[in-house]
N, C-alpha and C positions, 0 to 999 in steps of 0.2 A: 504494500500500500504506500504510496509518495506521501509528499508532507503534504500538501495544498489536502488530502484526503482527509489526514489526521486534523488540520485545522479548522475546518469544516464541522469534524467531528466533537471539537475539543469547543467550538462557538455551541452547536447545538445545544452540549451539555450544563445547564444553570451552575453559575458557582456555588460552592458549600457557603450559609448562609451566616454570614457572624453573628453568633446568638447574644454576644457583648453588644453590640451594637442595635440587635433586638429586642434585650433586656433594656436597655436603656428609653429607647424610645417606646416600649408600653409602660417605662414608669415615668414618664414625662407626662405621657398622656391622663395616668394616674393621680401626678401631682395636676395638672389641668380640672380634673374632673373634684378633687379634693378643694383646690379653690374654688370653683363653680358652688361646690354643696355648701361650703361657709360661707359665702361670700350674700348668696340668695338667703341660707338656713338662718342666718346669724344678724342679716339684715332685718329678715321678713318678721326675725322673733321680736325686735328692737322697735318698727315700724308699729306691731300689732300691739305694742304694751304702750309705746305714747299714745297709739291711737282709742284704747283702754284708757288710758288716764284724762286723756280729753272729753272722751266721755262721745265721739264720732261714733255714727249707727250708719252713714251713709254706707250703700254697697260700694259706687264709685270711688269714694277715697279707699275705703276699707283693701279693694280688691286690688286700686290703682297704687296706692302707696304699700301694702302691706306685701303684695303679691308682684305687681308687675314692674316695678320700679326696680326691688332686689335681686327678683329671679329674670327678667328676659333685659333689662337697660345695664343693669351691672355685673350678675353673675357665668353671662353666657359669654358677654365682649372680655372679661378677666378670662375665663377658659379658654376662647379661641386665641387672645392672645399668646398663653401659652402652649398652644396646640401648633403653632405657625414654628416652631423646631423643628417640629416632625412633617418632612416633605410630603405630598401629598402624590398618587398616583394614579391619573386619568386611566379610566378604562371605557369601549362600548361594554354598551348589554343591549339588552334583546326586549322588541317591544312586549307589554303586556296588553292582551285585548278584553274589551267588559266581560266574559264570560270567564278567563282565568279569574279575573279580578274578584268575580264575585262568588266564585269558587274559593278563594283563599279566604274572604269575608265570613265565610260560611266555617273555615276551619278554624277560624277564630274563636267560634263562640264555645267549644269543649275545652281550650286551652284556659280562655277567659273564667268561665264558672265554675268549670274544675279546680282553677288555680286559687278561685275566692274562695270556695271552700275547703282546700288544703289550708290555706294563708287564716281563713277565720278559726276552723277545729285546733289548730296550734295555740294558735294568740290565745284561745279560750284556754286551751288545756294548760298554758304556761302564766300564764295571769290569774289561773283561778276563777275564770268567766267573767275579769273586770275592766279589761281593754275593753276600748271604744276605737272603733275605725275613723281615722282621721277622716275619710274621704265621707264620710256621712256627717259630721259636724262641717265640713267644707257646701254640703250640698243640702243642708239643713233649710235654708231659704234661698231661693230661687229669685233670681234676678237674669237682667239683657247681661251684664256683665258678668256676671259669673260664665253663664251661655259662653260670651264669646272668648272668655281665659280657654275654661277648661275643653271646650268643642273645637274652637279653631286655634288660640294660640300655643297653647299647649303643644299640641300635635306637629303644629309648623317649629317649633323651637326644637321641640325634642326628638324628633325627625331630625332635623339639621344637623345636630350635635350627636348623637348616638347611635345615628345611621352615620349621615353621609362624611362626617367630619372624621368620626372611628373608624370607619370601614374603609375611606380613600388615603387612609395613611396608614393603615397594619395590614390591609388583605395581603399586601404583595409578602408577606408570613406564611402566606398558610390559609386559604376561605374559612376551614372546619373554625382554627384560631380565633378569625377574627369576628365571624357570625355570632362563636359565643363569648367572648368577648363583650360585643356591644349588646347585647341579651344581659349577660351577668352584671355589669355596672349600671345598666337602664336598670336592672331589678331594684340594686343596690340604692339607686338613686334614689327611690322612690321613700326610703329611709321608715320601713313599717311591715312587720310580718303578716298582714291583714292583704296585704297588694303583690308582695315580694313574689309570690309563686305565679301569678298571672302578666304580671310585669314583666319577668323573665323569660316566659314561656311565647309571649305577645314578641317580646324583646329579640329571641333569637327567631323567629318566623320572621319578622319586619327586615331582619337582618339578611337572611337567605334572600326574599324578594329584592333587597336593595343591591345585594351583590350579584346577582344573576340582571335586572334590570338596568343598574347604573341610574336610577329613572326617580327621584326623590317623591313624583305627585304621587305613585301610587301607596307608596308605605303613609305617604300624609292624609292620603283618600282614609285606608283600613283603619287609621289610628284616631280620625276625626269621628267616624262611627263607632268605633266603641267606643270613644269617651261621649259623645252622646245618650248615645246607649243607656252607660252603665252612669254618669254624673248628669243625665237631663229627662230620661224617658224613663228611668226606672225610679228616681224617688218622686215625679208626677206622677206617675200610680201608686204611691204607695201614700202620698198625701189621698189620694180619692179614693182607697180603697177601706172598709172599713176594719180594722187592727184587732179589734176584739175578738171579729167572727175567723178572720184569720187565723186568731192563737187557737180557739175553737176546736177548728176543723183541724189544727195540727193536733191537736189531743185527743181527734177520733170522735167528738161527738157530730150530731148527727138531725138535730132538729137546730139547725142552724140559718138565718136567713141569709141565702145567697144573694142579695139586689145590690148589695156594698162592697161585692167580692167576684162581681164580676167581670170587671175590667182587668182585675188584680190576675182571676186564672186564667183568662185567656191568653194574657203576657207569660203567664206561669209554664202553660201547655206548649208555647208559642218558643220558648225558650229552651225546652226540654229538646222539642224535635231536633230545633236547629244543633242543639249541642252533638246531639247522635247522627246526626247526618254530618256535622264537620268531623267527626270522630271517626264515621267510615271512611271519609272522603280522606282523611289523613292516610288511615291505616290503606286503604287502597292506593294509593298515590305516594307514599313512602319512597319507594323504588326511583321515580321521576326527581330527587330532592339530590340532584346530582354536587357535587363538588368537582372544581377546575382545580388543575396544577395551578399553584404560583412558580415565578421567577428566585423567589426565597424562600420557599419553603421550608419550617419550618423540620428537623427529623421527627420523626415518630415518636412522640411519649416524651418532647419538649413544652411543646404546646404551653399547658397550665403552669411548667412551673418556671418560663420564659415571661408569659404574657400576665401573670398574675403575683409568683412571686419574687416583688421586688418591691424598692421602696414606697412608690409612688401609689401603685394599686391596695399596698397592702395598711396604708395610711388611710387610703381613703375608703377602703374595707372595714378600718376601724374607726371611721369618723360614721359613718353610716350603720355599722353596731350598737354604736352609743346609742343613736338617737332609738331603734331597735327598740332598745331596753329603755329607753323613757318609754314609750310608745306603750310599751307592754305593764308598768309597773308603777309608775307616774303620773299618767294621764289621768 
């Protein structure tokens, strides 16, 4: 074989991947995400306690200042600054059309209720049944602006950051890496064992579409429907449903009037299918959940303890612990 043969051969071949230099940049991304959580957590707690002391009930300041001021003006522009270290790498993807689309929507919903009630039977079992789910005190009264935090800006923020910011600067690791990856610190993020398992589970799905796609609107589409979903359409029925005949009927009785609990089971029945039907649709479609080589891939059985432990992730693994355990003991 001549040399023009051998270098041909030797271009082909991906260099061996410096996991130094891989370590490094997912704990930058780490320390990134670590200031992100303080920055929004530590503001928003500061904002809500003046805004207690003033004795303010408005939604607008309340949501403007407590919520959107810390978390999307201050603690997303600190993360991506320090996220702009870590080079970033263009890739195509492949269009998605309304029918995959809403086929993934559809696998959403066993991930989503399954994971809320992994995340709530915990919280209970470890609290002693006296946590209280952050996201129900959040969604407690209903206003245009809560609507448009948690349905559209949410989505669009956290999309941007833990999709497309995570994933266009670690894929070139590893897909398998960086899908969970940005699944596991979105969970993380979320700073609450009540969300942690559907967060995550939502988390590394959004990440497989973003990585096979390249295409940010759709993972912003799926993620705007379930927070819908689960922070607009499900505590509106459950204001108009009647709570009594509900605990009721969960105790097996039996002369109970249904006229206040029918809106409630039809969402109930409505919910159940879709779960079993995303749940085939997974388990049928498993197979098609393909992974591409990277240019750096990662070796086999580096993965987790390249991409997680190191300083950065393992900081803000234990910043997002803490809160964990307020969450659970505290509250």
């Amino acid at each position: 074989m001549d040399e023009n043969n051998l270098d041909l051969i030797e271009e082909a071949v991906p260099a061996a991947p410096d996991l130094q230099k891989a370590r490094r940049d997912f704990s930058r991304l780490g320390f990134a995400l670590l200031v992100f959580f303080v920055v929004a957590n530590g503001l928003a707690g500061i904002a809500a306690a003046v805004l207690q002391m003033m004795g303010s009930s408005s939604p607008l300041v309340q949501w403007g200042v407590g919520y959107i001021l810390p978390v999307y003006c201050l603690g997303v522009p600190a993360a991506l600054l320090m996220m702009r270290r870590v080079p970033t790498v263009k890739r195509e993807g492949e269009a998605l059309g309304l029918g995959k689309l809403i086929l993934f929507l559809i696998m959403c919903f066993p991930i989503m209720y399954g994971g809320n009630l992994i995340g709530t039977l915990l919280s209970a079992m470890f609290s002693g049944g006296t946590a209280q789910n952050p996201l129900e005190a959040m969604t407690a009264e209903s206003s245009w602006i809560q609507v448009i935090v948690l349905a559209v800006l949410a989505p669009l923020f956290e999309e941007f950051v833990f999709r497309k910011q995570l994933i266009d600067r670690i894929s070139r690791y590893g897909e398998k890496t960086a899908i969970f990856f940005s699944g596991l610190t979105f969970g993380l993020f979320h700073a609450n064992l009540f969300q942690f398992f559907y967060a995550f589970g939502l988390g590394v799905l959004f990440a497989y579409i973003y990585t096979r796609t390249r295409r940010l609107r759709y993972t912003v589409i799926l993620h705007m429907c379930v927070n819908f979903l689960g922070s607009v359409v499900a505590p509106w029925i459950m204001s108009k449903a009647d709570l009594d005949a509900i605990d009721a009927l969960s105790q097996g009785a039996m002369d109970v009037d249904l006229s206040g609990v029918g809106g409630f089971m039809i969402y109930a029945f409505a919910l159940i299918g879709l779960s079993i039907a995303g749940l085939v649709l997974l388990l049928r479609h498993r197979k098609k959940f393909v992974l591409l080589p990277a240019e750096e891939e990662l070796p086999k059985g580096t993965g987790f303890k390249v991409s997680c432990l190191n300083a950065g992730v393992i900081l803000f693994a234990i910043a997002c612990a803490a809160i964990f355990v307020v969450s659970l003991f505290l509250v």
